[in-house]
Chimera marker file (.cmm) of the C-alpha trace (Angstrom):
<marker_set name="trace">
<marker id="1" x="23.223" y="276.311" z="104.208" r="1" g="1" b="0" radius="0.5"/>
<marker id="2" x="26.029" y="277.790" z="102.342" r="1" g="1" b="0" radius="0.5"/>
<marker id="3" x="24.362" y="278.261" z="99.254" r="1" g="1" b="0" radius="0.5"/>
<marker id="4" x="21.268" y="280.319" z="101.064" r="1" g="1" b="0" radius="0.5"/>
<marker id="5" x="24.103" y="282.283" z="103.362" r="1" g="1" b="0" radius="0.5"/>
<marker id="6" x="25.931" y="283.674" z="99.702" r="1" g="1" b="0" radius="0.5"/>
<marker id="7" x="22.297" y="284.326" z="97.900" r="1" g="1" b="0" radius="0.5"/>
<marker id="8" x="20.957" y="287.050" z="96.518" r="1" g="1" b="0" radius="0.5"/>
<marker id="9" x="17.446" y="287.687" z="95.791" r="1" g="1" b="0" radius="0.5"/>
<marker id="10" x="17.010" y="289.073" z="91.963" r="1" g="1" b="0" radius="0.5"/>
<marker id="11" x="14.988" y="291.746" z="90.778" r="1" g="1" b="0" radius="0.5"/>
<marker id="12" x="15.270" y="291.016" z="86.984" r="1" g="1" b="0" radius="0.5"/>
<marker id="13" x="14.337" y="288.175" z="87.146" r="1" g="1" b="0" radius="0.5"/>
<marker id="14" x="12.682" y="288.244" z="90.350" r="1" g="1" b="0" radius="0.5"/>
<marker id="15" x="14.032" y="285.760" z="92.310" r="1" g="1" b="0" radius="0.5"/>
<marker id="16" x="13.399" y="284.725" z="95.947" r="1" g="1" b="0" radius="0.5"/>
<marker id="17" x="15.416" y="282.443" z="98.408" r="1" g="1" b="0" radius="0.5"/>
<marker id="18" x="13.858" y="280.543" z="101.196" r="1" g="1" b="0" radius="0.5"/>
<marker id="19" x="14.561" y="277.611" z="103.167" r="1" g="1" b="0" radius="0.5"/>
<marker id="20" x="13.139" y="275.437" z="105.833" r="1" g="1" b="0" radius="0.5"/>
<marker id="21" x="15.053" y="274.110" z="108.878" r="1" g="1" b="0" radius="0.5"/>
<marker id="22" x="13.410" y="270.951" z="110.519" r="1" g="1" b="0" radius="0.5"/>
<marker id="23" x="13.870" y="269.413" z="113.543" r="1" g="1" b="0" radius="0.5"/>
<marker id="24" x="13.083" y="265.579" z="112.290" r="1" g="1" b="0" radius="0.5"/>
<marker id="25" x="10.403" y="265.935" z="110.033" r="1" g="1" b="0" radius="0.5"/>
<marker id="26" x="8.785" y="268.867" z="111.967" r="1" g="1" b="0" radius="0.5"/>
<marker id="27" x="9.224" y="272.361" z="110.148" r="1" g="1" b="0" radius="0.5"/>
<marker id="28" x="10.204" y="274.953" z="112.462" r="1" g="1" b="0" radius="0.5"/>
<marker id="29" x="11.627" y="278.151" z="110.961" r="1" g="1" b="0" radius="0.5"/>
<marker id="30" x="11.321" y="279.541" z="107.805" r="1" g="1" b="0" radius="0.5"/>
<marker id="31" x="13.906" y="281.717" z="106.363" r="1" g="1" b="0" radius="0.5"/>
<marker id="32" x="13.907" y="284.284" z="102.991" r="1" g="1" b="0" radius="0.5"/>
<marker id="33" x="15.601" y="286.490" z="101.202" r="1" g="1" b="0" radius="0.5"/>
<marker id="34" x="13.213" y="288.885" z="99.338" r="1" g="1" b="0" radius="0.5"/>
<marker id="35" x="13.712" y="292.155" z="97.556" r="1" g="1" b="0" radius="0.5"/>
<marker id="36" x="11.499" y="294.881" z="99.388" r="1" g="1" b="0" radius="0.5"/>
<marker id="37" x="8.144" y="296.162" z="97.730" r="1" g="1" b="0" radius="0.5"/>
<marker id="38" x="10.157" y="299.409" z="96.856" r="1" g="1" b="0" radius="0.5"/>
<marker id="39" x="12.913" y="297.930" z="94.968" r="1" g="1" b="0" radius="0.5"/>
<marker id="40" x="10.454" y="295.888" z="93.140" r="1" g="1" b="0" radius="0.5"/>
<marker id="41" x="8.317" y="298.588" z="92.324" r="1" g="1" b="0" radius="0.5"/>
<marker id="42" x="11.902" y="300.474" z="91.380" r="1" g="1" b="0" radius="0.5"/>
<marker id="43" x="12.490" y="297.756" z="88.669" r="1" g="1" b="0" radius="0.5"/>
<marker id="44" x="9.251" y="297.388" z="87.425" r="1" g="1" b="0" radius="0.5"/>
<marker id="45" x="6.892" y="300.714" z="87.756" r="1" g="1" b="0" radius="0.5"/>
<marker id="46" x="4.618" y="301.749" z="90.718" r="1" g="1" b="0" radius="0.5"/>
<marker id="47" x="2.078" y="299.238" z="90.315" r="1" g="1" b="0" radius="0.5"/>
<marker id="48" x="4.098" y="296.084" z="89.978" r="1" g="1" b="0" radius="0.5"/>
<marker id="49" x="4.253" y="295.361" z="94.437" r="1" g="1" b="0" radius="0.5"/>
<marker id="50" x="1.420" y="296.216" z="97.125" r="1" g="1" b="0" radius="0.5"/>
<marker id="51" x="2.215" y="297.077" z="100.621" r="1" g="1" b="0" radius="0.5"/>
<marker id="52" x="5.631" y="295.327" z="101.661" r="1" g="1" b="0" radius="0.5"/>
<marker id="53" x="5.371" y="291.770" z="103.051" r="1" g="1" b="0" radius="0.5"/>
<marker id="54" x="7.884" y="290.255" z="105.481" r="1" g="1" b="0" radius="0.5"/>
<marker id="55" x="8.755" y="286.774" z="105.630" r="1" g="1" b="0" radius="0.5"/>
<marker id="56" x="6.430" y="284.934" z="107.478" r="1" g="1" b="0" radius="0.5"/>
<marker id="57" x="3.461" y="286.465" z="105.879" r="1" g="1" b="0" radius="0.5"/>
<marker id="58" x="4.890" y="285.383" z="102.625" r="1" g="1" b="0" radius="0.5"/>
<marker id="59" x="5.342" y="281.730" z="104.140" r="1" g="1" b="0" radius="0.5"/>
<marker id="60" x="1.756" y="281.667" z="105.538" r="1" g="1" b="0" radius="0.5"/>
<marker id="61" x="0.209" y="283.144" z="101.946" r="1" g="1" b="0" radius="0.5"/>
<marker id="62" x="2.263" y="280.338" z="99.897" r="1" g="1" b="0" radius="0.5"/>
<marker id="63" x="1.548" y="277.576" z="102.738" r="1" g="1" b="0" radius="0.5"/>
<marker id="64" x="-2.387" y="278.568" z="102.014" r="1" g="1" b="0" radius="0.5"/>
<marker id="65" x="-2.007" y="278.590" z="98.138" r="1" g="1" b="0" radius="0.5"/>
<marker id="66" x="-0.030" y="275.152" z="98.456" r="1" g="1" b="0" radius="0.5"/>
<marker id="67" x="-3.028" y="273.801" z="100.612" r="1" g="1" b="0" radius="0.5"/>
<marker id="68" x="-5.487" y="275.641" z="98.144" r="1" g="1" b="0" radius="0.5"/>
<marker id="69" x="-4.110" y="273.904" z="94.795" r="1" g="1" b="0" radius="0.5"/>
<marker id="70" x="-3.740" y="270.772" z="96.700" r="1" g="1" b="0" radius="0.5"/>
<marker id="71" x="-7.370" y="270.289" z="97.516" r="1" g="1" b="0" radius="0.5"/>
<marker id="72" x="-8.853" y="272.116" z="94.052" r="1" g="1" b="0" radius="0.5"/>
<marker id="73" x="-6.118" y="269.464" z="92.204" r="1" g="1" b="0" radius="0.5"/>
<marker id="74" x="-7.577" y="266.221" z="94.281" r="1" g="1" b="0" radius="0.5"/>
<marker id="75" x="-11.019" y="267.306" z="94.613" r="1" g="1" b="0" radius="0.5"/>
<marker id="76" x="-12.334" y="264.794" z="91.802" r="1" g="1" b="0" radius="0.5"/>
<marker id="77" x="-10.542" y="262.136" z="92.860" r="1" g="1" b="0" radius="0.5"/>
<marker id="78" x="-12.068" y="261.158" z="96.560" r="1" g="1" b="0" radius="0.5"/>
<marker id="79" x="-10.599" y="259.283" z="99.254" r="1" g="1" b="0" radius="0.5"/>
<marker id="80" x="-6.364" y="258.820" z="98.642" r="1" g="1" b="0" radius="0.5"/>
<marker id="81" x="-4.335" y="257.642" z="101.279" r="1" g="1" b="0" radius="0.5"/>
<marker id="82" x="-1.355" y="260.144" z="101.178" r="1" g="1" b="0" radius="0.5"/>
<marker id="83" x="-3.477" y="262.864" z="100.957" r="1" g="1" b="0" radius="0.5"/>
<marker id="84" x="-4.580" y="262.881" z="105.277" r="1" g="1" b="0" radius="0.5"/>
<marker id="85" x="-1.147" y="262.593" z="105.345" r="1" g="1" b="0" radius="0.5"/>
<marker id="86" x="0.094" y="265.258" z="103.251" r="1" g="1" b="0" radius="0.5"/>
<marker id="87" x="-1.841" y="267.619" z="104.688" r="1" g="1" b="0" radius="0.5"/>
<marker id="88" x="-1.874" y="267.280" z="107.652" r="1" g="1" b="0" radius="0.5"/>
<marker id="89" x="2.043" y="267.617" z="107.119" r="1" g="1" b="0" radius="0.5"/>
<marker id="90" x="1.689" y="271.291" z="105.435" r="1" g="1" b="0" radius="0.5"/>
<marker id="91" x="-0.936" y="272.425" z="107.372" r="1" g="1" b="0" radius="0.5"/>
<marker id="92" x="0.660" y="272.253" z="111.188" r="1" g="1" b="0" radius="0.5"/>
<marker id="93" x="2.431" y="275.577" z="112.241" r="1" g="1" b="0" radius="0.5"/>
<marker id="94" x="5.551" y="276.885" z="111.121" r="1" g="1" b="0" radius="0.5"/>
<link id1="1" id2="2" r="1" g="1" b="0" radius="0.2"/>
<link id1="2" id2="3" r="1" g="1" b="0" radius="0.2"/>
<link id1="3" id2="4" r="1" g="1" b="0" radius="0.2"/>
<link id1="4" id2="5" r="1" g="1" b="0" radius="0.2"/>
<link id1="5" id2="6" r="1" g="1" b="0" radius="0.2"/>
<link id1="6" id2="7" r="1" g="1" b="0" radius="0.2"/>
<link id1="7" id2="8" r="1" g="1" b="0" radius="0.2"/>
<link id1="8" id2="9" r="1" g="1" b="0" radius="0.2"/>
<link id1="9" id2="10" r="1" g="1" b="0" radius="0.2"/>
<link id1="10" id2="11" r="1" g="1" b="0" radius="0.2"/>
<link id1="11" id2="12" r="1" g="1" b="0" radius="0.2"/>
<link id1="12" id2="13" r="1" g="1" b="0" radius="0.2"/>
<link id1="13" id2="14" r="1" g="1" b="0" radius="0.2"/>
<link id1="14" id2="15" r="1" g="1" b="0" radius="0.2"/>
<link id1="15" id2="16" r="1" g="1" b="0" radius="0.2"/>
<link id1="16" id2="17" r="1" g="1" b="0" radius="0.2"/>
<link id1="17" id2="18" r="1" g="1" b="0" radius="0.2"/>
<link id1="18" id2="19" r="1" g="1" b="0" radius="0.2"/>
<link id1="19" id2="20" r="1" g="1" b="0" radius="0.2"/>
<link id1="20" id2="21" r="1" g="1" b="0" radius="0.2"/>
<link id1="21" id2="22" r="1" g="1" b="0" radius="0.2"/>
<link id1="22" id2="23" r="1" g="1" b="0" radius="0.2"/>
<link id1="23" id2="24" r="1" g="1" b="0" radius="0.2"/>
<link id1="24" id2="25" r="1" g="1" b="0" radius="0.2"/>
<link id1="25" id2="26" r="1" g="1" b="0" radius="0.2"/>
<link id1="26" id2="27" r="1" g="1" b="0" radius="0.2"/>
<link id1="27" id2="28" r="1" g="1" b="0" radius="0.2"/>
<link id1="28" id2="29" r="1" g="1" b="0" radius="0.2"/>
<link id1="29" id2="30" r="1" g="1" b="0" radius="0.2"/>
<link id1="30" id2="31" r="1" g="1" b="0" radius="0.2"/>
<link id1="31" id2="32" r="1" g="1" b="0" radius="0.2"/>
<link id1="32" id2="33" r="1" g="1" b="0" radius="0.2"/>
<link id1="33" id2="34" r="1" g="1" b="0" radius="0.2"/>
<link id1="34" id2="35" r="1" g="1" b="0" radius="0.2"/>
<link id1="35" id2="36" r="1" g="1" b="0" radius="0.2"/>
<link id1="36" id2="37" r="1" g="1" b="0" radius="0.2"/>
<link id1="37" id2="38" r="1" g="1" b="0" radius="0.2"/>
<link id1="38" id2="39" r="1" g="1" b="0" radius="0.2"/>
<link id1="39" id2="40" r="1" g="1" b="0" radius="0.2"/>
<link id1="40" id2="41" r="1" g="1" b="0" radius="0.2"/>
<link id1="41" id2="42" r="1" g="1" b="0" radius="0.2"/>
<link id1="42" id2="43" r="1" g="1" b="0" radius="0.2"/>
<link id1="43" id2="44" r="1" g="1" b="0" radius="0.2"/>
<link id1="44" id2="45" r="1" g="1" b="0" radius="0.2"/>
<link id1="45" id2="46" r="1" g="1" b="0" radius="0.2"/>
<link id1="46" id2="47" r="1" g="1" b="0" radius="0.2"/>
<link id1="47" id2="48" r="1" g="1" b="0" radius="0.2"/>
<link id1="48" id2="49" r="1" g="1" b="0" radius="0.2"/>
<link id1="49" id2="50" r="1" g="1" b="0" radius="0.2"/>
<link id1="50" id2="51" r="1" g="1" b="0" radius="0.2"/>
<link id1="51" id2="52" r="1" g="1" b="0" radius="0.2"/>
<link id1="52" id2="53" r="1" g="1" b="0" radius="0.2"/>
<link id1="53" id2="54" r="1" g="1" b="0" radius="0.2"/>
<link id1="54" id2="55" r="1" g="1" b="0" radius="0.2"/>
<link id1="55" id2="56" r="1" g="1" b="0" radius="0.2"/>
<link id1="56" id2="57" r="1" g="1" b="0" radius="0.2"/>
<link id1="57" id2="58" r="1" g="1" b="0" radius="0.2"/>
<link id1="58" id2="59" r="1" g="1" b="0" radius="0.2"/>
<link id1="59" id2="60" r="1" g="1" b="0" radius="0.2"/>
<link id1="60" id2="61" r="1" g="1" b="0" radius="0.2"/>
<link id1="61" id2="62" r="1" g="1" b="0" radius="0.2"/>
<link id1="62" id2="63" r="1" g="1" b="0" radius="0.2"/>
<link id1="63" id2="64" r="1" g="1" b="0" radius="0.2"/>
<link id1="64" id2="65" r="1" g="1" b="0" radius="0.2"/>
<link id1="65" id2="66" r="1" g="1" b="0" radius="0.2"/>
<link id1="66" id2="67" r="1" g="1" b="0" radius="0.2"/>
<link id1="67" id2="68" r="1" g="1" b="0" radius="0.2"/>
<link id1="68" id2="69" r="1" g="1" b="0" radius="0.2"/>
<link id1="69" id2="70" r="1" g="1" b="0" radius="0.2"/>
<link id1="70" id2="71" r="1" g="1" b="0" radius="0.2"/>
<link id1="71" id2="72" r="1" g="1" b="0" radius="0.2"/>
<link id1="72" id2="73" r="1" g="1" b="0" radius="0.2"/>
<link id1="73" id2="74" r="1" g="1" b="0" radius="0.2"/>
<link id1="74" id2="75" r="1" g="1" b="0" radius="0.2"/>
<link id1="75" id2="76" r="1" g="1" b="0" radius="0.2"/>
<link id1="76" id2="77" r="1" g="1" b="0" radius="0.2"/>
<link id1="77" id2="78" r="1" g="1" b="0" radius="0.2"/>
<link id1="78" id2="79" r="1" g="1" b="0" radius="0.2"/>
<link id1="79" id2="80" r="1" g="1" b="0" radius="0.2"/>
<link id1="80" id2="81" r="1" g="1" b="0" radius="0.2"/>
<link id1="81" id2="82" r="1" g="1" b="0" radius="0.2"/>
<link id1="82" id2="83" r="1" g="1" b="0" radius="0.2"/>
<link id1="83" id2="84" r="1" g="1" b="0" radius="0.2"/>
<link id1="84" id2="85" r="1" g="1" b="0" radius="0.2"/>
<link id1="85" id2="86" r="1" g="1" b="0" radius="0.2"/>
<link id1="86" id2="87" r="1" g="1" b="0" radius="0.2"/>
<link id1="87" id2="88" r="1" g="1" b="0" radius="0.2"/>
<link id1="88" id2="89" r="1" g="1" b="0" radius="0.2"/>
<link id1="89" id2="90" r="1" g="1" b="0" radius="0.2"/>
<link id1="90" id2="91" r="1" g="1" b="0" radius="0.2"/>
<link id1="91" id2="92" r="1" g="1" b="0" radius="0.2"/>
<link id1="92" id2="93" r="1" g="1" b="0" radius="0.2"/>
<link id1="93" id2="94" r="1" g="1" b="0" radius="0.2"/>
</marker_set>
């Protein structure tokens, strides 16, 4: 974890850093580094970030949108073996 330990989120371009730690295959904490609604709305005008966010509401909001594009994506296709399987991976609890 070096790399996340010396990052730096970005505002131009907005970058975010955020890693999983596992214990086997089993996600348990989520870590980020995110620049604040007010910085962001600093860099890029008042209406550029909402109300500020904190980490695990931005894990649960791109854990839903995962799921969300996952099913819309597959949705055509029926029946796939990997797919029970895949999520039912991304949709336990962090």
């Amino acid at each position: 974890m070096p790399e996340y330990r010396h990052s730096k989120p970005s505002p131009d371009p907005l970058m975010t850093y955020q890693v999983v730690t596992y214990d086997g295959q089993m996600p348990i904490m989520v870590s980020c580094k995110i620049k604040g609604a007010a910085h962001i709305r600093s860099a890029y005008g008042e209406d550029a970030a909402g109300e500020q966010q904190y980490c695990p509401t931005v894990a649960r909001m791109v854990k839903a949108q995962a799921i969300a594009e996952l099913k819309r994506a597959n949705s055509h296709k029926g029946p796939c073996p990997w797919r029970r399987h895949l999520l039912s991976m991304i949709t336990s609890p962090l």
